[in-house]
C-alpha positions, 0 to 999 in steps of 0.5 A: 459448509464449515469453511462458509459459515466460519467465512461469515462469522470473522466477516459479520464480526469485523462489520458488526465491531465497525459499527459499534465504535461509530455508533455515536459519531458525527460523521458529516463533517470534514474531519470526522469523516476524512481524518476520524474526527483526530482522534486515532491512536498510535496502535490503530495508526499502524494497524490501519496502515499495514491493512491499507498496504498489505492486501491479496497482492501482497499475500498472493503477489508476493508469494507468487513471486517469492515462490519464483524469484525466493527472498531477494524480494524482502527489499520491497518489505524491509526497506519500508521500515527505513522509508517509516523511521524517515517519515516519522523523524521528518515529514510528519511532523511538518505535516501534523503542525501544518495540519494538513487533511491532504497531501495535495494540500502541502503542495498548494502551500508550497507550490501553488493551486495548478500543482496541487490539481494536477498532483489530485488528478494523477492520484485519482486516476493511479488509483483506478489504473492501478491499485484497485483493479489489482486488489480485485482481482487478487482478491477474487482469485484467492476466493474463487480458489478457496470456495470454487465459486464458479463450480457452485454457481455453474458458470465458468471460471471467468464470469465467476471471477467477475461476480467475486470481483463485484461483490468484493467491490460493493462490500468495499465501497459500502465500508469507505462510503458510508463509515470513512476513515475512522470505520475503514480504520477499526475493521483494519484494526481487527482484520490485521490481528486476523491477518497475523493470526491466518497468515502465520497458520500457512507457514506455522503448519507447513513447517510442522508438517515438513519437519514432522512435527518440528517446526525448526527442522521443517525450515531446515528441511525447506532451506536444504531443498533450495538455499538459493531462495532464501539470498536477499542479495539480488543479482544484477538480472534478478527481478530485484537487483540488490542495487536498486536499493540505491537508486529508485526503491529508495525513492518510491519507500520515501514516497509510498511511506511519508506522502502517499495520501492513502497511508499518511493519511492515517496519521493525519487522523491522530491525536497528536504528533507523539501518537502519528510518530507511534502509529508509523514506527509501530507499522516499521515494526510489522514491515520486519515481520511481515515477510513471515506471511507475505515471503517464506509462504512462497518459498515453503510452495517451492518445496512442496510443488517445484517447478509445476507453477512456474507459469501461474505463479499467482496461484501458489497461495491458494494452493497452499491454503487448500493443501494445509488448512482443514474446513474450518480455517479455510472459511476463517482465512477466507475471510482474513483475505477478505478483511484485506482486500477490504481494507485497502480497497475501502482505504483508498476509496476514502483517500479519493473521497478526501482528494477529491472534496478537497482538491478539487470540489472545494478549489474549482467546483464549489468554493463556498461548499459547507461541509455535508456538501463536501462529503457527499461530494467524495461519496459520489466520486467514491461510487464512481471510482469503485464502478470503474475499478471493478470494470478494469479489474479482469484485464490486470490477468496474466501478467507475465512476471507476476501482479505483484511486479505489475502493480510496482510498474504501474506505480512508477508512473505517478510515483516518482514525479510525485516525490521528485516535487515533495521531495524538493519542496521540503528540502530546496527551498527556492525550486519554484511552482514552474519547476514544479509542474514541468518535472511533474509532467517531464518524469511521468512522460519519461517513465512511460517512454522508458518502461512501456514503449521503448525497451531500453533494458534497464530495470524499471527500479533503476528508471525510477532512480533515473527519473528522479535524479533528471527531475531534481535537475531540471528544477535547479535549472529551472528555479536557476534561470527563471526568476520570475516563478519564484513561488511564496508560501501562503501561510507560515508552516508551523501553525500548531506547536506539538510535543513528539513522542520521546522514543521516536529517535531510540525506536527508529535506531533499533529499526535501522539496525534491525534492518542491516542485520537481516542483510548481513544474515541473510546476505550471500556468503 
């Protein structure tokens, strides 16, 4: 009953704050509505965003694969930060003077309108193929565990999964479809000080009790009962090989940090350039940190279980939770995991909302739509997008290495293409709107055939470097020979001049070097 009514209280809270900082806000136009009416804060950029990416499947993905394969899979979280100091030097400002509401938007001003429909379309749907499902279903694996939801409904495991699913899903949509960006941006906020604080109770009181009551030898202790775990250095058939930092993860950080529009689109919503700039390299800063929560958990699971879960990786999490946290704390990281699932499922619910009203409804639909028009527009998609992410979520189940590795395959599909032609269009500046489309459609086709159909036994992060090298040259070649498509900007890309913040290049060296030195501590030898 002491972990159900703490679970409560945390969640009330968050709604309850929610609701105090929009209590005066117009929501009914577009920039209220989509980018928080501009008026988002270094600090609650970067709250945001780390609640937008970091949610179950990280915390219980994460852990499970960590508790498998040990700290080789830091390289997805520490790289982020480099991917955050080149988006903040680079691509940010660029999309901050142009003023851009989506990145589908940048498109049809570099490209054309075909690009950006197809680029909305290819995000709608990645969004309910695979993001969604896969933060549901962690969500509800982690809460059926914690509060044994099917035991006290009297219905089996399954169906309890399901009804967690759905409640997860209502609660989420009601975030996204009735506050927007600025309401799913103030319950990150707080979720992400309850996420740092629940997070670091798991590995905090772990290591006091293994080093009994020393938390220094309780790591210790965990290090000499499996050193290997804690290389960062991946072999070449580990589940991430150290060389794929060279070829596609380098990609897919680029993409996932600098044009992804569920993330960016935060620091579309600052108040300025300087305060975006903040907002990404602050998230940097908690990308370094972050593998505390989402990393070491895993591995600490490993000296208290070894091999037991092997074959159900995902469940260390919720096993660790069970076997440290007294009543109490249980319902309040109950409902930290809770604030985590939300936030990324209410997030990319207001990003489909913003694709959809403004790619698609606005285009091709109704062009002359007002701006109340336009948000009920990407509310109705929102409800419909929810609807069916909850339907798909039960058949993410099983995954053999793990949904932590699943949800980064599935990703690949849309991922790269995506990034081949942003990459391109802000960097060669003669590919044309034909070369555009074809690589978009060549590198999804190629990924797909690579990874899902035929088995060509290289590593899919590799595939990813791969496709995007074939993507580039095929749009040389195409801009080459075809003159014809030349596409012209329809407006001058700066549009509105603004100051950047004055650390921006000194914060984003101490991150890089912060970056190598991780690797060289913890690198084998």
């Amino acid at each position: 009953m002491l972990s159900i009514l703490s679970f409560i209280a945390f969640t009330a809270f968050v709604g309850i704050y929610s609701w105090y900082k929009l209590r005066n806000d117009q929501l009914d136009s577009r920039e209220g509505y989509f980018l928080g009416g501009r008026s988002l804060t270094g600090v609650v950029i970067a709250g945001s965003m780390l609640l937008t990416n970091i949610s179950t499947e990280h915390l219980i993905g994460m852990n499970g694969s960590s508790y498998k394969n040990g700290f080789v899979i830091i390289s997805w979280e520490v790289t982020s930060a480099l991917a955050l100091v080149v988006a903040a030097n680079y691509f940010i400002p660029t999309f901050i003077k142009m003023r851009l509401t989506t990145i589908p938007q940048y498109l049809e001003e570099r490209y054309d309108g075909t690009t950006r429909t197809l680029v909305a379309l290819f995000l709608l749907v990645s969004f309910v193929v695979t993001l969604l499902p896969i933060v549901l279903y962690t969500g509800a694996i982690n809460l059926e565990s914690i509060f044994s939801i099917s035991e006290r409904l009297d219905v089996s495991k399954s169906a309890g999964l399901w009804i967690t699913v759905i409640c997860i899903g209502l609660v989420g949509s009601a975030y996204a479809i009735f506050g927007g960006l600025k309401a799913v941006a103030h319950s990150d906020t707080v979720n992400g000080v309850g996420l740092f604080i629940g997070g670091l109770m798991i590995p905090i009181i772990a290591l006091w009790d293994i080093g009994h009551g020393n938390i220094i030898a309780g790591l210790s202790r965990v290090y000499q009962n499996s050193p290997e775990k804690f290389n960062v250095i991946g072999a070449a058939d580990s589940v991430l090989p150290f060389g794929t930092l060279f070829t596609g993860l380098v990609i897919n950080q680029l993409y996932f940090w600098g044009m992804n529009q569920t993330i960016i689109q935060r620091a579309f919503g600052a108040k300025s350039l300087a305060e975006a700039q903040k907002g990404l390299l602050y998230t940097g800063v908690l990308k370094i940190l972050i593998p505390i929560i989402i990393v070491l958990p895993g591995v600490i699971g490993y000296y208290y279980f070894g091999d037991a879960l092997y074959q159900q990786q995902d469940m260390i999490y919720p096993e660790l939770i069970k076997k440290l946290l007294p009543a109490g704390l249980v319902g309040f990281f109950a409902a930290v995991v809770m604030g985590a699932v939300l936030s990324t499922f209410n997030s990319v619910l207001n990003s489909t909302a913003t694709i959809f009203s403004e790619g698609i409804y606005k285009r091709l639909i109704s062009r002359q739509a007002t701006d109340k028009q336009m948000v009920n527009a990407g509310k109705f998609v929102s409800v419909i997008l929810a609807i069916l992410a909850i339907l798909a979520a039960p058949m993410v189940a099983g995954a053999p290495e793990g949904l932590y590795q699943l949800l980064q395959q599935l990703n690949g599909i849309f991922f790269i293409p995506i990034a081949s032609i942003m990459l391109a269009g802000l960097f060669i500046p003669w590919v044309t709107a034909r070369a555009a489309k074809i690589a978009l459609l060549f590198g999804l086709s190629f990924y797909i055939f690579c990874t899902f159909i035929f088995d060509v036994n290289i590593h899919f992060v590799h595939i990813w470097g791969i496709e995007f090298v074939l993507n580039i040259a095929i749009m040389l070649a195409i801009s080459r020979f075809y003159k014809d498509s030349v596409s012209v900007l329809k407006k001058p890309i700066i549009q509105y001049q603004q100051v950047p913040w004055k650390y921006t290049r000194s914060m984003s060296a101490v991150l890089v070097v912060i970056i190598l030195l991780i690797y060289w501590w913890l690198g084998a030898g």
